[in-house]
TITISE-91806 format. One record per residue (C-alpha): residue number from 1; x negated, z negated, y. Coordinates in steps of 0.1 Angstrom, whole numbers, plus 5000, padded with zeros to 4 digits. Example, Ala and Ser with C-alpha at 12.3 -4.5 7.8 and 13.67 -1.06 7.14 Angstrom:
<bagus>
1, 4877, 4922, 4955 $
2, 4863, 4929, 4989 $
</bagus>
This chain:
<bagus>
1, 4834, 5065, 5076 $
2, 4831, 5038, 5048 $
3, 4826, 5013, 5080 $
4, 4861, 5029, 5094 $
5, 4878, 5028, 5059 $
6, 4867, 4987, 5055 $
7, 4881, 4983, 5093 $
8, 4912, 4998, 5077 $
9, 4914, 4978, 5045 $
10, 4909, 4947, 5068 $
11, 4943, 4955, 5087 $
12, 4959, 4966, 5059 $
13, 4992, 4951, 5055 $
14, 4998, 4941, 5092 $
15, 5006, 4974, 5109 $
16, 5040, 4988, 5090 $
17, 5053, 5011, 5099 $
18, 5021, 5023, 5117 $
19, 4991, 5034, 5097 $
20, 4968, 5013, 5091 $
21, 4935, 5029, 5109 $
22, 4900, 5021, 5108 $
23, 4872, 5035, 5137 $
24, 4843, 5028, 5146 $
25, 4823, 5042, 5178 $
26, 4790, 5057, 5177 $
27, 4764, 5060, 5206 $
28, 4748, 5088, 5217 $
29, 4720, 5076, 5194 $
30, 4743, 5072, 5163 $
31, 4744, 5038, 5165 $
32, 4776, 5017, 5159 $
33, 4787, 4996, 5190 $
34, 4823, 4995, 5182 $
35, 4847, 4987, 5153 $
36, 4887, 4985, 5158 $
37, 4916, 4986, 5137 $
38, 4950, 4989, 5141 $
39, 4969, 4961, 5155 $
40, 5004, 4949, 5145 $
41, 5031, 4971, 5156 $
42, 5032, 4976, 5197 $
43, 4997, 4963, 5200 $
44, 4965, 4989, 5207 $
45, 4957, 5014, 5177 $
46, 4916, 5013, 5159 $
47, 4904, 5038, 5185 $
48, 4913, 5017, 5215 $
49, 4903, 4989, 5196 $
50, 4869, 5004, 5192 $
51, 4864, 5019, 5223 $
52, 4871, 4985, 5240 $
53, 4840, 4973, 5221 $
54, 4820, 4997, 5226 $
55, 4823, 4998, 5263 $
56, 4807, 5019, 5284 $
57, 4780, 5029, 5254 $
58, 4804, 5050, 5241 $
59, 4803, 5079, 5270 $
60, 4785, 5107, 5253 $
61, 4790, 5092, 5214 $
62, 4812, 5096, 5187 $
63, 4843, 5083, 5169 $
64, 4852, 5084, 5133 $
65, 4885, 5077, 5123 $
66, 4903, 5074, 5091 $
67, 4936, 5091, 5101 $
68, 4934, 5119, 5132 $
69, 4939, 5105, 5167 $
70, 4974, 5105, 5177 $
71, 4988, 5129, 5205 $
72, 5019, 5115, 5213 $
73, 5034, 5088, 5236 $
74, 5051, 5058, 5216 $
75, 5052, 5026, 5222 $
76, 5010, 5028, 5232 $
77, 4992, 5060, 5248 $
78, 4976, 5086, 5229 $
79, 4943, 5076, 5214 $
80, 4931, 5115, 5219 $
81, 4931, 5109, 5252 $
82, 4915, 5074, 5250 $
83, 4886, 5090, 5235 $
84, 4888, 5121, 5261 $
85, 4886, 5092, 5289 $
86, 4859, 5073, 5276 $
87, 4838, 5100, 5272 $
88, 4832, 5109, 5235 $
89, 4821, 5138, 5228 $
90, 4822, 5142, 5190 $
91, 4853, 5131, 5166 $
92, 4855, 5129, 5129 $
93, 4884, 5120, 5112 $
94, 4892, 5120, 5072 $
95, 4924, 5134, 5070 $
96, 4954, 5153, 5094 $
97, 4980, 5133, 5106 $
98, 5013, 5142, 5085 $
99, 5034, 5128, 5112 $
100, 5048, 5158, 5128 $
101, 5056, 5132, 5162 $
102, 5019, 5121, 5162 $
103, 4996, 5153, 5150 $
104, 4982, 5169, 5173 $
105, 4951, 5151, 5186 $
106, 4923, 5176, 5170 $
107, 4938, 5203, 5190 $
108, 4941, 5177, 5224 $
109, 4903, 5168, 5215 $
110, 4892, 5203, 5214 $
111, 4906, 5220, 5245 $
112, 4888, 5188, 5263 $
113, 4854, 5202, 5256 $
114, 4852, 5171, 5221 $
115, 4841, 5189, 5189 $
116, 4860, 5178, 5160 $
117, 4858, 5178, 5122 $
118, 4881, 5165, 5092 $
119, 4880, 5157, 5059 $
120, 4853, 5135, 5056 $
121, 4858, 5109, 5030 $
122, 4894, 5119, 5029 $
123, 4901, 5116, 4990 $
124, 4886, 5075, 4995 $
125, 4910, 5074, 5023 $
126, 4939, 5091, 5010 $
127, 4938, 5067, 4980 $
128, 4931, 5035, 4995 $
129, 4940, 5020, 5027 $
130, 4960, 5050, 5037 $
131, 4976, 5061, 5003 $
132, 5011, 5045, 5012 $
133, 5017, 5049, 5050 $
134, 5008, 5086, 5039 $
135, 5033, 5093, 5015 $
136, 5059, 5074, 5039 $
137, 5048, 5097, 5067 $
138, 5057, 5131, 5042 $
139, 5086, 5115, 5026 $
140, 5104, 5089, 5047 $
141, 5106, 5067, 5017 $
142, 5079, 5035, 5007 $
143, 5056, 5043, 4986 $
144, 5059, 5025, 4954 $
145, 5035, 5001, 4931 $
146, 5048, 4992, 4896 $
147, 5026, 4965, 4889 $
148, 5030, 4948, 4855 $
149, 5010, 4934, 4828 $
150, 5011, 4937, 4795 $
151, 4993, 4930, 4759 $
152, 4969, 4954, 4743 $
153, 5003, 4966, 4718 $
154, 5021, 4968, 4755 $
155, 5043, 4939, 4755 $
156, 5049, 4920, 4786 $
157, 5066, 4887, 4769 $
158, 5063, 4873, 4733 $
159, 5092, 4876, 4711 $
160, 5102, 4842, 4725 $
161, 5103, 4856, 4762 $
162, 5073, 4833, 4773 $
163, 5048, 4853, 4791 $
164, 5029, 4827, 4815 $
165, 5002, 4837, 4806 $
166, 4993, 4874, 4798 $
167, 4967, 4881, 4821 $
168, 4940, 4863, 4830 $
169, 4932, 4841, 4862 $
170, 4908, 4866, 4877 $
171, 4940, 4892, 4874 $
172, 4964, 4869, 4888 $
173, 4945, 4859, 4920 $
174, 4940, 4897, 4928 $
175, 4974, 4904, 4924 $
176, 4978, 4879, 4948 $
177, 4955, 4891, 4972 $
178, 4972, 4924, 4969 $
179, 5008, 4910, 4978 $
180, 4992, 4897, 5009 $
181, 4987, 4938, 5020 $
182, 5018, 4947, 5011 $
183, 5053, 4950, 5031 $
184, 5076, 4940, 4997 $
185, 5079, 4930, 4964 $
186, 5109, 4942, 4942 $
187, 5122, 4926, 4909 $
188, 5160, 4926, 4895 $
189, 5181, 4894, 4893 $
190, 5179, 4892, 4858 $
191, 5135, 4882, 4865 $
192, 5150, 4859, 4889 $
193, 5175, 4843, 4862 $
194, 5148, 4840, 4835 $
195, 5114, 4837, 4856 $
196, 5125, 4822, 4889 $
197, 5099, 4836, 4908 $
198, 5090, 4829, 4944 $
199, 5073, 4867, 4949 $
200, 5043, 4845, 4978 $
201, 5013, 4853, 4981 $
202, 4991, 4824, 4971 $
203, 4955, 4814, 4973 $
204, 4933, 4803, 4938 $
205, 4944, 4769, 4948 $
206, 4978, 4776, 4949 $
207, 4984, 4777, 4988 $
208, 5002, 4807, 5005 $
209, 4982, 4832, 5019 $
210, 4987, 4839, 5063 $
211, 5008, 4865, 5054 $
212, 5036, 4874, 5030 $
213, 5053, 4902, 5022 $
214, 5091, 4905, 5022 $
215, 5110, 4892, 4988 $
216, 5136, 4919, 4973 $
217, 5157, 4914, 4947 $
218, 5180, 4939, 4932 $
219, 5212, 4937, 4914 $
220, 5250, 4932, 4914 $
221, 5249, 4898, 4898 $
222, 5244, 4864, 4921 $
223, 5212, 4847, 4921 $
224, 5212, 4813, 4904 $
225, 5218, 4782, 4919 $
226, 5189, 4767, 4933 $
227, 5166, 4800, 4927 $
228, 5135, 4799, 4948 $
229, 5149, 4831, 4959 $
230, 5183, 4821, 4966 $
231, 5184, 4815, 5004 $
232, 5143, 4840, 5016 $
233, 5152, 4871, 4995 $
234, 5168, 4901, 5009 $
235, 5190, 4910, 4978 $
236, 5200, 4944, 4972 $
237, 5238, 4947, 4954 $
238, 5230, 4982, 4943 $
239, 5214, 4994, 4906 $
240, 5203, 5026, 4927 $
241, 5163, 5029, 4938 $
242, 5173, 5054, 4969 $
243, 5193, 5030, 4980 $
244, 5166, 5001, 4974 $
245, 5139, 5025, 4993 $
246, 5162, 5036, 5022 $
247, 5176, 4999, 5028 $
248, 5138, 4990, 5031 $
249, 5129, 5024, 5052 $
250, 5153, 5009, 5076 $
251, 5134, 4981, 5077 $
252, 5101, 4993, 5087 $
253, 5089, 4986, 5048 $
254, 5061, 5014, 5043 $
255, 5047, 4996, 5008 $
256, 5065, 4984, 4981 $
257, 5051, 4966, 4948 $
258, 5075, 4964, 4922 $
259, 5071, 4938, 4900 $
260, 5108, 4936, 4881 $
261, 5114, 4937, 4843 $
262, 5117, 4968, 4819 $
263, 5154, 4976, 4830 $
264, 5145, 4977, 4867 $
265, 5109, 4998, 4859 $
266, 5129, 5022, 4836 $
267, 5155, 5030, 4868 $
268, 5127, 5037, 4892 $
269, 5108, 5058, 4865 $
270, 5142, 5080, 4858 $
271, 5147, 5084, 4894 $
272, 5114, 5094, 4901 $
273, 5101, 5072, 4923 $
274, 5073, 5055, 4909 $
275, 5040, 5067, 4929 $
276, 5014, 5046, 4917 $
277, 5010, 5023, 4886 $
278, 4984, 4993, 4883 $
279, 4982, 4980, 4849 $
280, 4966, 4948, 4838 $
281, 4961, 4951, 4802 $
282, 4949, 4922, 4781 $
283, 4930, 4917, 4748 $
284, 4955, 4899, 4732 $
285, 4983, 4915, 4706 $
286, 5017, 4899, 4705 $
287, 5034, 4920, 4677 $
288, 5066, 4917, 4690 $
289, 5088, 4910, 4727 $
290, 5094, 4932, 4754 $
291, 5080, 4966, 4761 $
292, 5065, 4969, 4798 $
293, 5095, 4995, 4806 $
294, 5133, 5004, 4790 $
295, 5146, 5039, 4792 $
296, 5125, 5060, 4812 $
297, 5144, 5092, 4806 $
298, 5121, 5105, 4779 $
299, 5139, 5114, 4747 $
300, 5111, 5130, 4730 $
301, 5074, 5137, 4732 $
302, 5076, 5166, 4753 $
303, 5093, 5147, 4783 $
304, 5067, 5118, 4781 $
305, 5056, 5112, 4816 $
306, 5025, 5123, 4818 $
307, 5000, 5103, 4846 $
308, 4964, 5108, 4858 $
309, 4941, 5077, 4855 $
310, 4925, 5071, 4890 $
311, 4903, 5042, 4884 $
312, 4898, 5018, 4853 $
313, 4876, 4987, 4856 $
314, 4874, 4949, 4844 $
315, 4894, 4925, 4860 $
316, 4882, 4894, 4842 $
317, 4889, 4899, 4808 $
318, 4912, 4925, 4812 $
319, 4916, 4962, 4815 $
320, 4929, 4972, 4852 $
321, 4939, 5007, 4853 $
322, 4950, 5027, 4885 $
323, 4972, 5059, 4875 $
324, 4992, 5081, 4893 $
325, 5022, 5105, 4881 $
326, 5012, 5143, 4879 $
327, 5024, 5164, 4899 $
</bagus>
């Protein structure tokens, strides 16, 4: 299963709005012959992928999947019944497909003779590779990222507004590597009027990256003259996050990274609809400037939003920490 979940993680970004799958085909011997992921949309899913690989040694093996086999007839065949054809006779998957159109395939697998088991792994799955085409699949909105990164006393600019540079190198070529998996990035005109970002995804020598995600900018106001953003942004004239999500929903956008100021962070946290936040915090105190977010609807202590720390390890010199709102 970690050999499916890497398959997945390689895919990762290119799929949306399918899941990004991982599989890989055992023989009847337990060895791996196959490995497939999930190819951009209308293109074979990981467990044809796999099972093309894996030829005719996978008759009598097994297949383990990150999300359950689909059962349904989209724009490619069911992969239950890929697996049913070629023969396997053992399926593991991590976790249930939400996707009331696609679930299913455990129950297709079974009544073919193919014994099946779930939940292997699942929590590694269901917070990695799989975390945001999951929460699209129950929701119908992207899954959102705040990203941002701040000083040690939280502040995300000096009192001068200058904030090039906060985190280190190490931090800012992840992040980079990160946009490239991602469908979107989000920020409000008024980053574009003071930052003038271009939102790419760039290499550690400063060239983009084979894929990029889709620029967002939200706001009423006009983007400057001559912003990098002005003519390859999709710009939002709305102050409302639904609206941001469902504009991007329509657009086959599954996840979002949010990277605008403290207004923009402080709407999306009042609105509920901040799922995940990745912190870059680094040992340096500023005194004064910014805070990382403005008005998140809390008004006193009690209504402080309270998040659960997934993961917290060095980036570099700084502090990355993965949390997630409780629920």
């Amino acid at each position: 299963m970690a050999l499916a979940i890497a398959e997945s993680e390689r895919v990762r970004g290119t799929t949306s709005p399918n899941p990004p799958v991982g599989c890989v085909v055992l023989d009847e011997n337990g060895e791996a012959v196959g490995f497939g992921g999930t190819q951009p949309v209308g293109g074979p899913h990981a467990e044809v992928m796999a099972l093309k690989e894996a030829g005719t040694k996978a008759q009598g093996g097994t297949a383990v999947v990150t999300l359950e086999p689909c059962a349904h007839y989209g724009r490619t065949p069911p992969c239950a019944e890929a697996l049913v054809e070629a023969g396997i006779k053992h399926v593991i998957h991590a976790v249930s497909d939400p996707n009331p159109r696609a679930s299913g395939g455990a129950d297709l697998l079974e009544r073919a003779g193919i014994t099946v088991e779930s939940g292997l792994l699942a929590q590694e799955v269901s917070r990695g590779p799989l975390r945001a085409w999951l929460h699209y699949a129950r929701t119908g909105r992207p899954h959102v990222t705040w990203k941002y990164a701040a000083s040690l006393d939280g502040r995300i600019a000096a009192q001068d507004g200058t904030s090039r540079w906060i985190s280190s190198e190490v931090s800012r070529e992840e992040v980079h590597a990160l946009r490239a998996k991602l469908d979107a990035i989000v920020v409000g005109t008024n980053t574009v009027r003071l930052d003038d970002p271009a939102l790419t995804a760039r290499d550690a020598a400063g060239m983009p990256l084979a894929r990029q995600p889709l620029p967002v900018v939200v706001g009423m106001s006009d983007l400057p003259v001559g912003a990098k953003l002005q003519h390859t942004a999709l710009h939002l004239r709305t102050h409302e996050p639904d609206v941001v999500l469902g504009a991007l929903a329509e657009q086959g956008v599954v996840d979002v990274l949010l990277e605008g100021g403290p207004t923009l962070a402080g709407a999306f946290w009042r609105a509920g609809r901040v799922d995940r936040v990745l912190a870059y915090v680094a040992p340096a105190l500023l005194g004064a400037g910014p805070a990382a977010v403005l008005d998140a609807g809390v008004s006193t202590i009690t209504d402080a939003v309270r998040l659960t720390v997934e993961e917290f390890t060095m980036s570099g010199p700084d502090l990355r920490i993965s949390a997630v709102p409780q629920t």
